[in-house]
Structure formats: C-alpha cells, structure tokens
C-alpha positions in Angstrom: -8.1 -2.1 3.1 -9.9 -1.1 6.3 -8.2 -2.7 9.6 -11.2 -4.6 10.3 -11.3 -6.4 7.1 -8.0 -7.9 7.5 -9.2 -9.4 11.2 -12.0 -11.3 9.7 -9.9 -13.1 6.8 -7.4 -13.8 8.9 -9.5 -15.2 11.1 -12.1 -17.2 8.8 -9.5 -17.8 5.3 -7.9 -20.8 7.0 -11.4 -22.4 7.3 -12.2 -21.7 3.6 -9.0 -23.3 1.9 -7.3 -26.3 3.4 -4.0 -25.2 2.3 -1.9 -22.1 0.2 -3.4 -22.0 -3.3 -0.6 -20.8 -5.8 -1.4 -18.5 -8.9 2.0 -19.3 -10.8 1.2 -23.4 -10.6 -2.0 -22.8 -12.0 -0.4 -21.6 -15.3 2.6 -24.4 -15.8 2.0 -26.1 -19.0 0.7 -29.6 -18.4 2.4 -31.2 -21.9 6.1 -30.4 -23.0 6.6 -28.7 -26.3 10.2 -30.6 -26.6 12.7 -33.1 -24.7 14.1 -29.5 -23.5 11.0 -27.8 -22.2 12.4 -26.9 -19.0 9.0 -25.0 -18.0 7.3 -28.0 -18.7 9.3 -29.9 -15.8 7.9 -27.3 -12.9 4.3 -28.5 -13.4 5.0 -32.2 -13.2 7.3 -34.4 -11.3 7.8 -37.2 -14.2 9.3 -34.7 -16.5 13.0 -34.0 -16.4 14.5 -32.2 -19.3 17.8 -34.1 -21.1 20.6 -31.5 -19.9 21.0 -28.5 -17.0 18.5 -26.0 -17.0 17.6 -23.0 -14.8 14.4 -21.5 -14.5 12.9 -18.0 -13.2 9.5 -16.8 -12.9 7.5 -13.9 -11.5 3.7 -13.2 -11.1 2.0 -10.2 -9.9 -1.2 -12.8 -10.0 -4.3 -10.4 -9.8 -3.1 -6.7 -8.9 -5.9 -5.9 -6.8 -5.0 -8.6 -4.3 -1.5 -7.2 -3.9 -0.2 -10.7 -4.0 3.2 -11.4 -5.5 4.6 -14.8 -6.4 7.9 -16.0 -7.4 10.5 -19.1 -8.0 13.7 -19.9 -9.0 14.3 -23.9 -10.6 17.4 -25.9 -11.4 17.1 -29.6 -12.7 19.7 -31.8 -14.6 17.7 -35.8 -16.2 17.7 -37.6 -12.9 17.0 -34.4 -10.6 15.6 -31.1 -9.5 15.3 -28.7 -7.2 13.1 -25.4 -6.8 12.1 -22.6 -4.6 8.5 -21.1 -4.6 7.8 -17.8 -2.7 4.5 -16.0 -2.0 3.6 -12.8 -0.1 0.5 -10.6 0.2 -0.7 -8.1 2.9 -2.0 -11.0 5.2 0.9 -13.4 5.0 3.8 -15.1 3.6 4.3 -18.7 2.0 7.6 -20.1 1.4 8.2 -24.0 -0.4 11.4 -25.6 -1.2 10.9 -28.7 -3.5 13.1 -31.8 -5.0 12.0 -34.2 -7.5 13.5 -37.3 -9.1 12.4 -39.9 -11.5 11.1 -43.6 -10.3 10.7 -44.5 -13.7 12.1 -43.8 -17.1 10.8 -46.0 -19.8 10.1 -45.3 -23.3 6.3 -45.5 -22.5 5.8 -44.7 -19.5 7.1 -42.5 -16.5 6.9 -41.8 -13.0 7.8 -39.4 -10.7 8.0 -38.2 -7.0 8.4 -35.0 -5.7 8.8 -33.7 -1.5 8.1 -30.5 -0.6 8.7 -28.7 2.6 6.8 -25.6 3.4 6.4 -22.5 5.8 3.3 -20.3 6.3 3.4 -17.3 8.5 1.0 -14.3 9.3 3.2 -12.1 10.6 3.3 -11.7 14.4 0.4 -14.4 14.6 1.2 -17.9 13.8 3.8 -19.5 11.6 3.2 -23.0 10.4 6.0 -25.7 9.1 5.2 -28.9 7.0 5.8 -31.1 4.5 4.4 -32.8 1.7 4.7 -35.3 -1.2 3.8 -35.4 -4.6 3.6 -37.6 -7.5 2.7 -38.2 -10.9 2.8 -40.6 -13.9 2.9 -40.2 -17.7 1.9 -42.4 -20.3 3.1 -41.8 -24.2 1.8 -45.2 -25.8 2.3 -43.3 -29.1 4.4 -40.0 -30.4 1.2 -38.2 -30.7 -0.7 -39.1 -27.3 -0.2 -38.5 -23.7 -1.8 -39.2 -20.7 -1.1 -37.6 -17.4 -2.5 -38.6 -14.1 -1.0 -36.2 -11.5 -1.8 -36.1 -7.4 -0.2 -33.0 -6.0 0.5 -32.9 -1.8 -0.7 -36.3 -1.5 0.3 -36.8 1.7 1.4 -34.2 4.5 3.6 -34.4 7.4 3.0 -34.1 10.1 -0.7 -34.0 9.3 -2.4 -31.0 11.6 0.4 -28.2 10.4 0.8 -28.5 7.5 -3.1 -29.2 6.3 -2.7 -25.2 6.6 0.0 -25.0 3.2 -0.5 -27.7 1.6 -3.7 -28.0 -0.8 -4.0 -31.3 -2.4 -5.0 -31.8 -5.9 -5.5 -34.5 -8.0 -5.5 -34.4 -11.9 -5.8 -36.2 -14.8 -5.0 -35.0 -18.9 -4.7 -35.9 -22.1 -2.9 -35.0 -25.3 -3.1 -35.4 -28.5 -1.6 -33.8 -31.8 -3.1 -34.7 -35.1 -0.6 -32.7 -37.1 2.9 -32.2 -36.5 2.2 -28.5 -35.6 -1.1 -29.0 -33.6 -1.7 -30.0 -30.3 -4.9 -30.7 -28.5 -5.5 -31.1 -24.7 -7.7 -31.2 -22.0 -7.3 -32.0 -18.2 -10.0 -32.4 -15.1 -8.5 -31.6 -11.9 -10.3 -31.4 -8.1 -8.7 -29.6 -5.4 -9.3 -30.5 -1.6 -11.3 -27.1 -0.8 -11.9 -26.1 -4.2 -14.9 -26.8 -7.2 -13.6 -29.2 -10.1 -12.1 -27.4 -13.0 -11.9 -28.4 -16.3 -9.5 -27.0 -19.1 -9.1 -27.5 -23.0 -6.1 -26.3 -24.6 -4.6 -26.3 -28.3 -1.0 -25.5 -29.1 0.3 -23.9 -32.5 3.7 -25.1 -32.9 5.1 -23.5 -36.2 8.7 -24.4 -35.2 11.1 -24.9 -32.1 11.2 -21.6 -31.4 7.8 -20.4 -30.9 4.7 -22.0 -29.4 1.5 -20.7 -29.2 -1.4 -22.1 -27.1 -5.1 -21.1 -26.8 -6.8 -22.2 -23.1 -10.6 -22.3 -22.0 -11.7 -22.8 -18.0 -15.1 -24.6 -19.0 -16.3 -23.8 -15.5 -14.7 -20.7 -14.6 -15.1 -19.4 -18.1 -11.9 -18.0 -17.8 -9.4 -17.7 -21.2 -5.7 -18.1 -21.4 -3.0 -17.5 -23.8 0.7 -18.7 -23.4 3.5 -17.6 -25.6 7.0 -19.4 -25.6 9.8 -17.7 -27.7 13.1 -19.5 -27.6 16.3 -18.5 -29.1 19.2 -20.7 -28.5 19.4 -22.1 -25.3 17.4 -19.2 -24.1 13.8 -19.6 -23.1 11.1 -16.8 -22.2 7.6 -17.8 -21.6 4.6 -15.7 -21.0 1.4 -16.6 -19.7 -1.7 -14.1 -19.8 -5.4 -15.1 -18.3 -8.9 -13.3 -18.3 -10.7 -14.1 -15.7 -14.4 -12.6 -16.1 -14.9 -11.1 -12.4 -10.9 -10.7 -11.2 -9.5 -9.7 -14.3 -6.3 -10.0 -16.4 -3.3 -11.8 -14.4 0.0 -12.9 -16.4 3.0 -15.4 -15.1 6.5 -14.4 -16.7 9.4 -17.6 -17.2 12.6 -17.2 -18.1 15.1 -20.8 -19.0 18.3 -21.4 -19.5 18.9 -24.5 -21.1 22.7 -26.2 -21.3 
C-alpha cells in the first residue's frame, strides 16, 4: 500500500469508528450449545461454564487487510479471565478482560465484565483505557432465551479510551422447537456503526457436533460455524462470506476439565 495511503487513514480512521472494532467477537456464538460450552462464555459475560476451561483462538479476519487477531481464555463457574490481541500494518490493539457473575438463578443471570485496553500506532500515539461491560440472560423455559447484552458501556477515563473501546448494545433470542434444532436471531447497534441484524439455526445431532447456519439481513453476509468435540476437547470453526470483502474464518480451540 502506497505511503500516502497509510497517512490519510491514519489520520481520518479515528474519526470514522469511535473505538477498535474486533473481527473474532463478531463470530462468538451468542447461545450455548451445553452447560460446558466454553466458546459460548467469550461472547457474554453471564455465562460461565460448570468446571476449568481454557480457550484459544486465531483469525486472519479478511486477508487483504493484513489484519491478525488472536486470544487466549481461562474461566472456572464464578470467574474468568482473557487476553484479546490485534495487529495490522497501521496499528496494534491489546485487551485484557475479567468477568464474574452478579447473578446465578435458575432463570435468570447477570453478569459484569472490565476490560482494560491499549491502542498504539506505532511511533505516533499510544492510547490506554478502560471499560465495562455487562449483560443479562433470561431462560424462563428449557427451550427459550433471551439475551440483552451492552458491551463497553462505560469507559474510563472518558477521552482515551473513546479511541478502543466501541460500544454496543444487543438484544437476542432463542428458541429450539426440537431437541436437535435451534432458532435465533439478535439486533445489535454499535456506536459508529449501522444496526445489524442476524438469524441463525443450529443442528445439534449430538454433543459432539453442532452445526449452525447464519444470515446478516443487512449486510447480506452468510456464516457457517462448526463445533466438533471429543472428550473434553473442543475445536470450533467459524467461516463468513461477506459479498464485497470476501471469505474470513475464526479458528477456537477448548479444553474443558
């Protein structure tokens, strides 16, 4: 990319988005397959999987963009900790996150989740911050779900870290008709970003394979997730067509006690 492209981004991206917008988050599964559905945990701070589990995942996101995401996750039932990492030609993102349950009922639960990040263009400007996060899920029946989500609430201090944090607020539903079927749709709204709005249905033949079906109805965008577990192991893979940037996919690995 030609020198003088990479002025101008650097100089007018920070007025575009109002914080870092991450590839890998974008393709957590909302709804747990299973009380062990580690993966599951990443995308939502109510969620905490019964034992110890470890999780890994990798994302090239779209090639052409040369970006490269990663993260490495450990939680236990009352706890969690992760580590999300981000670089490109332009810059590097860096977020360190801990969640733990406010409340664990039968029908309901709550979540919160701080985050503390670091932004830096290299020889430019580096930027420090954190954030919170929340979220709580309602199961008034084995077969629905009901997820209202709000992701970097609240920043601190305000001014830096409006530049790595990009709020988002979400709401979903679930449902499963059959034992082995699950439908779902969410609506979310990012600070800087249109709406988006996804349906989703789940094939779940057995514990050790999930397959689910995704639509973007505004983006138009398709995505297919495939979970394989054997044992206590866990590998998840998540592909997406996208019809102007292409094909991106999100690798996770678990490790469940």
């Amino acid at each position: 990319m030609p020198k003088a492209i990479y002025i101008v981004l650097i100089t007018f991206l920070p007025w575009c988005l109002s914080g870092v917008v991450w590839h890998m988050q974008d393709n957590l599964p909302l709804f747990p397959d299973d009380e062990n559905d580690a993966v599951s945990c990443l995308a939502d701070p109510s969620l905490f999987a019964d034992t110890l589990c470890f999780v890994s995942g990798w994302s090239p996101g779209f090639r052409e963009f040369g970006i490269r995401e990663g993260l490495i996750y450990a939680g236990t039932r009352s706890f969690s900790l992760s580590f999300m990492t981000q670089y490109h030609r332009l810059m590097a993102n860096h977020v360190l996150s801990a969640a733990f349950p406010v409340l664990k009922e039968e029908h309901l639960r709550a979540g919160l989740e701080v985050h503390y990040g670091i932004s830096a263009i290299p020889g430019l400007e580096t930027l420090h911050g954190g954030s919170c996060s929340g979220s709580v899920r309602l199961v008034p029946h084995p077969q629905w779900q009901v997820l209202l989500r709000s992701r970097y609430a609240l920043s601190f201090p305000r001014e830096p870290a409006a530049g790595i944090f990009e709020s988002e607020t979400l709401a979903g539903i679930s449902y499963a008709p059959l034992p082995f079927i699950r439908l779902s749709g969410c609506l979310s709204k990012r600070a800087a970003l249109p709406w988006k709005g996804v349906l989703q249905m789940s094939y779940l033949p057995g514990k050790a394979l999930t397959l689910t079906a995704g639509y973007d109805v505004w983006d138009n965008d398709l995505a297919l997730r495939i979970r394989i577990r054997v044992r206590r192991w866990e590998v998840e893979e998540n592909l997406r067509l996208h019809p102007v940037l292409g094909i991106s996919h999100v690798l996770f690995i678990a490790y469940a006690y």
